[in-house]
N, C-alpha and C positions, 0 to 999 in steps of 0.2 A: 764867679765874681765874689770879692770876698770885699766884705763891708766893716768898717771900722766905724766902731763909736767914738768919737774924739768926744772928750770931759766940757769941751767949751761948746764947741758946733753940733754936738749928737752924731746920729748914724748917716754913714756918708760913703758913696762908692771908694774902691781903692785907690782912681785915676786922680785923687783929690789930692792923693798922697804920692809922697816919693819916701822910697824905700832909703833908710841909715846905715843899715850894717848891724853884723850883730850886736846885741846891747850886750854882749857880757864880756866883751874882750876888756881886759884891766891894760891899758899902755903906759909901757915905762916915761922915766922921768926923760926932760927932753936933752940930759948929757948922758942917758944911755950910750951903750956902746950899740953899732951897725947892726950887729945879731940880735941883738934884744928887740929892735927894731924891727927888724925883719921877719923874727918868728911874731911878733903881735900883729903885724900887718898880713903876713902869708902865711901862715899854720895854722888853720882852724878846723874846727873839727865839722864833720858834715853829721849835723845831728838828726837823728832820726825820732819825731817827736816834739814836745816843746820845745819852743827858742822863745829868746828872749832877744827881740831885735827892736831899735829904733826907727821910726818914720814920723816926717814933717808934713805936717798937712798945708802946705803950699798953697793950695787956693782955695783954702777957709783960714784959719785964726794966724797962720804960720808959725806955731807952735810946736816942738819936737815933744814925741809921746812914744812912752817904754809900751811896747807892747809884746804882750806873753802869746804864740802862735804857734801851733801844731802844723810839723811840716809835710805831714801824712795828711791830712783831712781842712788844714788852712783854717782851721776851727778857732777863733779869738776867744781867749780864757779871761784875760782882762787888759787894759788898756790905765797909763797912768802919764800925765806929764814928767816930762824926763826931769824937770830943775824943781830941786826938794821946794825951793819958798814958792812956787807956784801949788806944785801939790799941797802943799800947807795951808796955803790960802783955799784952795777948792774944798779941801774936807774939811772945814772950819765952818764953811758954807754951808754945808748939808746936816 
């Protein structure tokens, strides 16, 4: 079972959450050509170790959160709201 801390709601099973996709794909602008499209949606790499993926915690704040996860051990390194002026507001906070 792997448990996420979400910054607003605290430590929370992962059925709370629904999985984003990796956080680190960079997608082209949207008059891209077909390919540029295609390799940001289908070419990814199968990382072994940290990722850096997004999930929505759906039935707590419904808030999308960057989260850094080892895909070996499912080990969460750290967890951050994905939209910068929310994050700016929380560490302003503490």
């Amino acid at each position: 079972m792997i448990r996420i801390h979400c910054p607003f709601c605290g430590e929370r099973d992962h059925s709370e959450f629904a999985y984003g996709g990796d956080g680190s794909v960079v997608y082209p602008a949207l008059d891209a050509s077909a390919e540029a499209w295609h390799d940001a949606v289908f070419l990814r790499e199968n990382i072994r170790g940290l990722q850096v993926e997004t999930w929505q915690h759906v039935n707590g704040c419904r808030q999308w959160l960057r989260v850094e996860r080892s895909t070996v051990t499912h080990e969460i390194t750290s967890v951050q709201a994905c939209h910068p002026g929310v994050a700016t507001v929380l560490e302003s906070e503490q």
